[in-house]
PDB file of N, CA, C and O in Angstrom:
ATOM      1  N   UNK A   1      -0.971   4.360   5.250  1.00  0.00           N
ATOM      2  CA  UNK A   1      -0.956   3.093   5.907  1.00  0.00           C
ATOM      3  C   UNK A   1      -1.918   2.179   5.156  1.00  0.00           C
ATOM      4  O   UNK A   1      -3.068   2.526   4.886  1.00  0.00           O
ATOM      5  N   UNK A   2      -1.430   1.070   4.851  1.00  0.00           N
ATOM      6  CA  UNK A   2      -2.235   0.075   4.127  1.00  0.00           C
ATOM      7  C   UNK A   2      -2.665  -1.060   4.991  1.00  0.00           C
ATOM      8  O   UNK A   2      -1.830  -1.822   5.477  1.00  0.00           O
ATOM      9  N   UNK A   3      -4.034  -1.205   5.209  1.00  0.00           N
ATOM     10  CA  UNK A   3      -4.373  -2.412   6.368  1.00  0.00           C
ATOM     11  C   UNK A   3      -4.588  -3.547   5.389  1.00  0.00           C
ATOM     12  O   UNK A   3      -4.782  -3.651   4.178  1.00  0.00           O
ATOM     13  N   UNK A   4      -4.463  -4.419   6.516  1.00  0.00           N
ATOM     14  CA  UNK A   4      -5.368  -5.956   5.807  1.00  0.00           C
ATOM     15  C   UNK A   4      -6.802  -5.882   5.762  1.00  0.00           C
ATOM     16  O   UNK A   4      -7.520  -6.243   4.829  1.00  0.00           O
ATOM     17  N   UNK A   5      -7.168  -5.355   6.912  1.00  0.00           N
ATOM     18  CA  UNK A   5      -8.853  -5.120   6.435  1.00  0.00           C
ATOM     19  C   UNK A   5      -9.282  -4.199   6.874  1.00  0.00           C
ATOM     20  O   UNK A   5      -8.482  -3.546   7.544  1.00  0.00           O
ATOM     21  N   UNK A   6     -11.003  -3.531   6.735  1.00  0.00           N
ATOM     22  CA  UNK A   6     -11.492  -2.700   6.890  1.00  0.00           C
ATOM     23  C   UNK A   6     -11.535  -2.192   8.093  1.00  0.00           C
ATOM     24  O   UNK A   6     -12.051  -2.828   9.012  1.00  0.00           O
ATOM     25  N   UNK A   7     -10.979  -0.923   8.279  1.00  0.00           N
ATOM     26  CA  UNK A   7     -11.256  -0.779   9.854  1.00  0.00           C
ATOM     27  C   UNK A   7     -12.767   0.045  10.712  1.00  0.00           C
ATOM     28  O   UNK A   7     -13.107   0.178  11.888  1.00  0.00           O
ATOM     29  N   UNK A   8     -13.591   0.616   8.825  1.00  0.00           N
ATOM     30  CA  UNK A   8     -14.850   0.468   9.113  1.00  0.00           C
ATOM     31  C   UNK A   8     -15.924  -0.013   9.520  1.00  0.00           C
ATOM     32  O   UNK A   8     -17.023   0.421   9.867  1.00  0.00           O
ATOM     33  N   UNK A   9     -15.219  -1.398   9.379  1.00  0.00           N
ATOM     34  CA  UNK A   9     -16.300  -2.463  10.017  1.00  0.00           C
ATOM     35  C   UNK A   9     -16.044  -2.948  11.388  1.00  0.00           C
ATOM     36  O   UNK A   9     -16.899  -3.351  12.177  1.00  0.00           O
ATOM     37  N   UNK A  10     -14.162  -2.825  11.675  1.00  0.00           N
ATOM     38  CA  UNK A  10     -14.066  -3.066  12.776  1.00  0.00           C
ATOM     39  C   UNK A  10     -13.112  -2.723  13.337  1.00  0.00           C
ATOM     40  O   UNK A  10     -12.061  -3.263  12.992  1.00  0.00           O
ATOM     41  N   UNK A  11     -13.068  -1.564  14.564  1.00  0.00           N
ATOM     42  CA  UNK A  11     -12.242  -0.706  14.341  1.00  0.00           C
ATOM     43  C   UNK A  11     -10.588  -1.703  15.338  1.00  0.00           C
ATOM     44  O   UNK A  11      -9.665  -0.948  15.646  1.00  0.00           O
ATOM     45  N   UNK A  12     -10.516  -2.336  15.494  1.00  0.00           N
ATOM     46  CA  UNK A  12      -9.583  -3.416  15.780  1.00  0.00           C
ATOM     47  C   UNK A  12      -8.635  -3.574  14.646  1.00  0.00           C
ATOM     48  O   UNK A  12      -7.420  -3.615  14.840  1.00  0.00           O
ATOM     49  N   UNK A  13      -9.254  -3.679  13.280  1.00  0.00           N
ATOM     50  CA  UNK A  13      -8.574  -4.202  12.012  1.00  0.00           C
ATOM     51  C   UNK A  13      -7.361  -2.904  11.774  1.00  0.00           C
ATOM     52  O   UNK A  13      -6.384  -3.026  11.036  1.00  0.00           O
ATOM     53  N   UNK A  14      -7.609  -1.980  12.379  1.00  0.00           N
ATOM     54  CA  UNK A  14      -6.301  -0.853  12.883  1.00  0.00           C
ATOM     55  C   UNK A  14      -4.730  -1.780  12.993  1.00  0.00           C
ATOM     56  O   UNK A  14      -3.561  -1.647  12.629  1.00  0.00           O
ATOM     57  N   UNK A  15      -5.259  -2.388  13.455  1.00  0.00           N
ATOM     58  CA  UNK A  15      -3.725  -3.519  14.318  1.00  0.00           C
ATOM     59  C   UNK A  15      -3.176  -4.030  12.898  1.00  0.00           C
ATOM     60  O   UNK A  15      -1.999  -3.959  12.544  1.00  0.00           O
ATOM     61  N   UNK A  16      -4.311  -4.593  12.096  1.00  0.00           N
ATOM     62  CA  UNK A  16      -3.428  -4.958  10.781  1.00  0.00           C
ATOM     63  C   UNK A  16      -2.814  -5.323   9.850  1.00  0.00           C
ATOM     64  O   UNK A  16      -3.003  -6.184   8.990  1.00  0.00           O
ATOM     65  N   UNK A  17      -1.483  -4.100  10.206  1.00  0.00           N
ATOM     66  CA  UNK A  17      -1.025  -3.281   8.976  1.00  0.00           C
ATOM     67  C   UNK A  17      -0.172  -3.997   7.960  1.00  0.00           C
ATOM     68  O   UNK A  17       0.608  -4.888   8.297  1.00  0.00           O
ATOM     69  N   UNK A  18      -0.351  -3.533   6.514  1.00  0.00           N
ATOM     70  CA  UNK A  18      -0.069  -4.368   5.095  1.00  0.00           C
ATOM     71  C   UNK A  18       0.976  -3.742   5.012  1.00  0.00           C
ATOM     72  O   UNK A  18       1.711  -4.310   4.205  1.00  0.00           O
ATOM     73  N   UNK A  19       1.574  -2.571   5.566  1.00  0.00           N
ATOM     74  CA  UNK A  19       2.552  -2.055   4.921  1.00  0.00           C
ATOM     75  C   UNK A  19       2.599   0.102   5.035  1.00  0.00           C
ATOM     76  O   UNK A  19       1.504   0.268   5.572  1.00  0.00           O
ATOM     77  N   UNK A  20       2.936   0.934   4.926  1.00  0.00           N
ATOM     78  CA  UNK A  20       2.976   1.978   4.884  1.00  0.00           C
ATOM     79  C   UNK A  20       4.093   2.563   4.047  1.00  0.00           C
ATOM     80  O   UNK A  20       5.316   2.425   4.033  1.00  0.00           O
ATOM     81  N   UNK A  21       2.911   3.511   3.116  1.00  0.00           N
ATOM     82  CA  UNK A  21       3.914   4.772   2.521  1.00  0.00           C
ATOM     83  C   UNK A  21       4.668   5.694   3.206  1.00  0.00           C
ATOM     84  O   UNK A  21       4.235   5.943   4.331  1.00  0.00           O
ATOM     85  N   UNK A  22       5.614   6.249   2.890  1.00  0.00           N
ATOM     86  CA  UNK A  22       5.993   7.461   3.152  1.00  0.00           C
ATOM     87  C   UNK A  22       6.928   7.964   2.507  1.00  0.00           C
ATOM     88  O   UNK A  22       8.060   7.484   2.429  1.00  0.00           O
ATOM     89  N   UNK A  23       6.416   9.305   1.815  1.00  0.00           N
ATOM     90  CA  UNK A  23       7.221  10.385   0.984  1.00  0.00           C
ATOM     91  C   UNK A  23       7.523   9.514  -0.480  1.00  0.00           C
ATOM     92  O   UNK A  23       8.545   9.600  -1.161  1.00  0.00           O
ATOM     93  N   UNK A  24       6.166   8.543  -0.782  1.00  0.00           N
ATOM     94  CA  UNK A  24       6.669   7.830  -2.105  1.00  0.00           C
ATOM     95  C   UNK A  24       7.377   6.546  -2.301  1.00  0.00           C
ATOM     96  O   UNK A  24       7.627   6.136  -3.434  1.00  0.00           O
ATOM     97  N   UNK A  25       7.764   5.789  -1.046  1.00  0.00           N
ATOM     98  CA  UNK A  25       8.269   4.758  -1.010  1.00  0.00           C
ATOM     99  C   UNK A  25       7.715   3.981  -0.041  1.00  0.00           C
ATOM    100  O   UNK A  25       7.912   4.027   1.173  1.00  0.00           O
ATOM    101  N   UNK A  26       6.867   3.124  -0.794  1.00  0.00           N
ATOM    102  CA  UNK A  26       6.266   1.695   0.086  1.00  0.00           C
ATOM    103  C   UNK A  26       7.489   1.101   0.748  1.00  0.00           C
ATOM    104  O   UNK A  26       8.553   1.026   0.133  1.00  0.00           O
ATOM    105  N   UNK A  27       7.281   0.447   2.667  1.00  0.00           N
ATOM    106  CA  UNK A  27       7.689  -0.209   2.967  1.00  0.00           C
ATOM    107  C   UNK A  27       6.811  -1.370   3.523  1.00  0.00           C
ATOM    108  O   UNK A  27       5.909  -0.911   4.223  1.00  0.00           O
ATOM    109  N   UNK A  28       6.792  -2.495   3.449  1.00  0.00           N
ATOM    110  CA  UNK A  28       5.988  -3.579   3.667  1.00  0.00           C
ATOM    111  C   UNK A  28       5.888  -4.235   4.845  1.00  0.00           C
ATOM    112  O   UNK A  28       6.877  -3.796   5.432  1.00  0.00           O
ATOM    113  N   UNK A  29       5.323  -5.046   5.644  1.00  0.00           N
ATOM    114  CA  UNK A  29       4.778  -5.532   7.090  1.00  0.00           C
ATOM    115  C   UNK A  29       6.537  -5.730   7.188  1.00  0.00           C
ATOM    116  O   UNK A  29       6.944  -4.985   8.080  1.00  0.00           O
ATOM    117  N   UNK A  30       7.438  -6.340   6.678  1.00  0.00           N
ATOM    118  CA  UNK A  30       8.285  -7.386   6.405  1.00  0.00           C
ATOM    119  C   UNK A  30       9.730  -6.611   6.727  1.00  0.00           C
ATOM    120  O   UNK A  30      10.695  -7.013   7.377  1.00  0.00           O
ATOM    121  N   UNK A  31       9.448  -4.973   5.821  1.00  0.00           N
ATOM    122  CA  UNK A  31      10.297  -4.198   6.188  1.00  0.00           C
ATOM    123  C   UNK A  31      10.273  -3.748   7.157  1.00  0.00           C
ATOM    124  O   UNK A  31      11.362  -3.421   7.629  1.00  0.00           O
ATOM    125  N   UNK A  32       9.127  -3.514   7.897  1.00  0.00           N
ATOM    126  CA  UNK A  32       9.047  -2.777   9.309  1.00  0.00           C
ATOM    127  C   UNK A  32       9.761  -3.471  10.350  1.00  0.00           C
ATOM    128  O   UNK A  32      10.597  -3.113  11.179  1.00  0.00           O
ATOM    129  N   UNK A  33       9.011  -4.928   9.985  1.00  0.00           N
ATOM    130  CA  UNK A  33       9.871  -5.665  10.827  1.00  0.00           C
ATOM    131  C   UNK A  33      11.160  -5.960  11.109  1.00  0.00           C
ATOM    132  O   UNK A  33      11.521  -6.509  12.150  1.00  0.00           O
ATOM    133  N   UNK A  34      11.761  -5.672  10.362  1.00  0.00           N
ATOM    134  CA  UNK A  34      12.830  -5.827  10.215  1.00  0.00           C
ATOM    135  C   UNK A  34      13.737  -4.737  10.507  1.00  0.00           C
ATOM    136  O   UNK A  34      14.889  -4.933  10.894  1.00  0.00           O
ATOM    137  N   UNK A  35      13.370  -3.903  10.375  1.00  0.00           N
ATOM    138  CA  UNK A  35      13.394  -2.120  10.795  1.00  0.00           C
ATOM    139  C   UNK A  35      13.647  -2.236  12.269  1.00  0.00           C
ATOM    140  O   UNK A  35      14.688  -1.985  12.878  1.00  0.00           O
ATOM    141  N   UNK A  36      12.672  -2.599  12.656  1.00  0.00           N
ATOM    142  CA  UNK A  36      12.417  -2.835  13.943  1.00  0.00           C
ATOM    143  C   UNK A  36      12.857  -3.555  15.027  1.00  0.00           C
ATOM    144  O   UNK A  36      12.668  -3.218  16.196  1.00  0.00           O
ATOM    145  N   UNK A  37      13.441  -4.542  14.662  1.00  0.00           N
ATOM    146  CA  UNK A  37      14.572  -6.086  14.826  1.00  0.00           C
ATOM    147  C   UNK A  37      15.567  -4.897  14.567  1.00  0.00           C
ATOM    148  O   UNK A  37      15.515  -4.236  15.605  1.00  0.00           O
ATOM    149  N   UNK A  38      16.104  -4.530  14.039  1.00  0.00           N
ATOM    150  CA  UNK A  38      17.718  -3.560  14.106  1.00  0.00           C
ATOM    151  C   UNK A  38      17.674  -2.739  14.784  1.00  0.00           C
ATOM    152  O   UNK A  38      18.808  -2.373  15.092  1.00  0.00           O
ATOM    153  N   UNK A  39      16.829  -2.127  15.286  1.00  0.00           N
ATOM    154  CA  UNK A  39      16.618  -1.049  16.655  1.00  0.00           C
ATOM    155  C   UNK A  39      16.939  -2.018  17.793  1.00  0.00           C
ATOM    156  O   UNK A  39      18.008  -2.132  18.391  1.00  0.00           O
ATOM    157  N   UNK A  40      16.086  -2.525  17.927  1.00  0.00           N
ATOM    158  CA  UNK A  40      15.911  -3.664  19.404  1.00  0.00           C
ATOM    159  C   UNK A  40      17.399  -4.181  19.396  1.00  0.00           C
ATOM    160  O   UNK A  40      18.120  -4.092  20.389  1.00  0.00           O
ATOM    161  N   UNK A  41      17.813  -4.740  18.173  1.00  0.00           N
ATOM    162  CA  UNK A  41      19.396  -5.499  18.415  1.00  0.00           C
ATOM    163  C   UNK A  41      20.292  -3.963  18.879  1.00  0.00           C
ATOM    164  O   UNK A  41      20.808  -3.884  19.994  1.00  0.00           O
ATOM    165  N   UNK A  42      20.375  -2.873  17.922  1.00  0.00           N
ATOM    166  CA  UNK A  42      20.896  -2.448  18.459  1.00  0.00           C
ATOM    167  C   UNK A  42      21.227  -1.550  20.431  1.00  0.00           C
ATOM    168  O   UNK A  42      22.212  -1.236  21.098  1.00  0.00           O
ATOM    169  N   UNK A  43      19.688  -1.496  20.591  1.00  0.00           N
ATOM    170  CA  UNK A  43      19.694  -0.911  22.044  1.00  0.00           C
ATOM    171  C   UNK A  43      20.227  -1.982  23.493  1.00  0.00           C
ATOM    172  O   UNK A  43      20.598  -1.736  24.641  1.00  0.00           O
ATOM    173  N   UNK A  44      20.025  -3.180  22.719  1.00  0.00           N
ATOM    174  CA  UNK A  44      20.161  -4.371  23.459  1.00  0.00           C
ATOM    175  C   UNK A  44      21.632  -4.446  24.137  1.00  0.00           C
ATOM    176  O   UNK A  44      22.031  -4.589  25.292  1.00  0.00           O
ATOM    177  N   UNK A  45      22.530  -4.207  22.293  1.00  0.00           N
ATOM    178  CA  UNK A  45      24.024  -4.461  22.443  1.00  0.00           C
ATOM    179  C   UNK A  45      24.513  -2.904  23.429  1.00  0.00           C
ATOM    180  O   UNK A  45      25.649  -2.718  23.865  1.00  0.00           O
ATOM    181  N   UNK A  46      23.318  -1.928  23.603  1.00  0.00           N
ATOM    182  CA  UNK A  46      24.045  -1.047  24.317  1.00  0.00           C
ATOM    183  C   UNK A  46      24.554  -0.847  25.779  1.00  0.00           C
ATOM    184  O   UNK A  46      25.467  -0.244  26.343  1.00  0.00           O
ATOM    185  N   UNK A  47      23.215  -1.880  26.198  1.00  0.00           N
ATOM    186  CA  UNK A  47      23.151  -1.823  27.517  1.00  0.00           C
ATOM    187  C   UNK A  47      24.316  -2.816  28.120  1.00  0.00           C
ATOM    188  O   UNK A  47      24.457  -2.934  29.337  1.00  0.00           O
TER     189      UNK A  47
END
């Protein structure tokens, strides 16, 4: 997980996030979001 800032100094700066690896492939604030927006649309259209 890549933050915007230190969360040593303040442990709030947890919240954030620049982006996260996993298994070798960066996805960015931008992708998550967006990730995330296609879940929500999809559970939406279920109900």
């Amino acid at each position: 997980m890549l933050l915007e800032e230190n969360p040593l100094e303040d442990i709030s700066n947890t919240r954030g996030i620049a982006g996260v690896m996993i298994k070798g492939q960066y996805f960015s604030e931008e992708d998550i979001q967006n990730e995330l927006d296609n879940i929500s649309q999809h559970y939406t259209s279920i109900k």
